[in-house]
N, C-alpha and C positions, 0 to 999 in steps of 0.2 A: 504494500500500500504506500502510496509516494506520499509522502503529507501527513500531517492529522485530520483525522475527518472528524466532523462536527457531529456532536452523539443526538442522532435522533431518538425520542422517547419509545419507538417502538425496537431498537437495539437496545436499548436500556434495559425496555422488560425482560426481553431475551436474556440479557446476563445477570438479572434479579434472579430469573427462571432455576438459571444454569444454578444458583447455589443450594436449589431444593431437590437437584435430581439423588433419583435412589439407586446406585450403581453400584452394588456388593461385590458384585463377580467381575465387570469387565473393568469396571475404576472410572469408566469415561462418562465423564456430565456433558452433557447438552439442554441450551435452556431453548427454546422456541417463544414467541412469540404473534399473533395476525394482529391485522388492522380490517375491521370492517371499514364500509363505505361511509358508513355515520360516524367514525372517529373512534369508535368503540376499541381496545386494545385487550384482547385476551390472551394470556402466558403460561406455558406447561414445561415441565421438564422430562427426560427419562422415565419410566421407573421400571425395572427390572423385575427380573422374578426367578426362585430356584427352577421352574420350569420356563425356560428359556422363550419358547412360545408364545409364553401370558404376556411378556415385556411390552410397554407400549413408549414408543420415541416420544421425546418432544415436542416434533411435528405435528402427530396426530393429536395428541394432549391437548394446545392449544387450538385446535380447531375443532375436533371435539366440545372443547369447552364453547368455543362459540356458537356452534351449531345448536347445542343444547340447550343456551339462551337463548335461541332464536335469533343469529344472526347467519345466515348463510350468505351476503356477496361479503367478501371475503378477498379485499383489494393488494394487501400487502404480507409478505412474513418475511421475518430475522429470524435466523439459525445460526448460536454463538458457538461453538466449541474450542477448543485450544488448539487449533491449526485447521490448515484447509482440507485432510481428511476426515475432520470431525465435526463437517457442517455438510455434509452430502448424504441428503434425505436419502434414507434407501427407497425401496423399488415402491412398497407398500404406502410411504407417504408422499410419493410422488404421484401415484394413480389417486389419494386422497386430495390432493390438492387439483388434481388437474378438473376432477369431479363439481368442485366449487368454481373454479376460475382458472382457464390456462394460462391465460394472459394474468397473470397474479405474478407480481415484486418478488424475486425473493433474495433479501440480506442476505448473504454464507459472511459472516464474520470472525475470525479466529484471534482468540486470545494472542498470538503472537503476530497479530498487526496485517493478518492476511484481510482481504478484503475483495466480493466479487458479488457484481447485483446480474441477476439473470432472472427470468421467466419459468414459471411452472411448465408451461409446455414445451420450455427447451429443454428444458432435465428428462422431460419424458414422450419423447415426440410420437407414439404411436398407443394412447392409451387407451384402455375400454371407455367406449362411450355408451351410455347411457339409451339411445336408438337402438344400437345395437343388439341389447338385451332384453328391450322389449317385445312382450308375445303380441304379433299381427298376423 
């Protein structure tokens, strides 16, 4: 990242996030954060599980949580972790996010000053749509 960049509040929540994640087994926190269209900011972290499976990322966490308020457009997300390996949504919340919005912001910010804004539907350029899976 060439510079200091100016902390926006929806990176902010994302690294509030990251200090609650629950990571017994792999050690890696990641905080998430969205931005609905109404300003609205909801934040999740990790949380792991002894059955590896149950784990839900911080991705879906916070958008989850938004959905469940009732907010589904779903404009922006931060994904903080400590380098640029540890903010790349795996497979499962990229197909989550693309589902709200492909065209959706998304922060990868890393504790050690990495920095990269990219699109939901460029991390996942060929996802299940929604048509697709409807019975006609």
């Amino acid at each position: 990242m060439a510079g200091k960049e100016k902390q926006s509040p929806l990176v902010d929540a994302a690294k509030k996030a990251r200090l609650h994640a629950y990571s017994p087994y792999s050690g890696v926190k990641i905080g998430a954060a969205v931005l609905t269209s109404d300003g609205k900011i909801f934040s999740g972290a990790n949380i792991e599980n002894a059955s590896y499976g149950l784990a839900c990322c911080a991705e879906r966490t916070a958008m989850f949580k938004a959905v469940s308020e009732g907010h589904r457009d779903i404009v922006a997300m931060a994904v903080v972790g400590k380098s640029a390996d540890f903010t790349r949504p795996c497979g499962a919340c990229r197909q989550v996010m693309v589902e709200f919005n492909p065209r959706m912001k998304v922060l990868r910010r890393g504790l050690d000053g990495f920095a990269e804004n990219v699109t939901a539907g460029s991390l996942l350029p060929a996802p299940f749509k929604p048509p697709e899976l409807s019975k006609k």
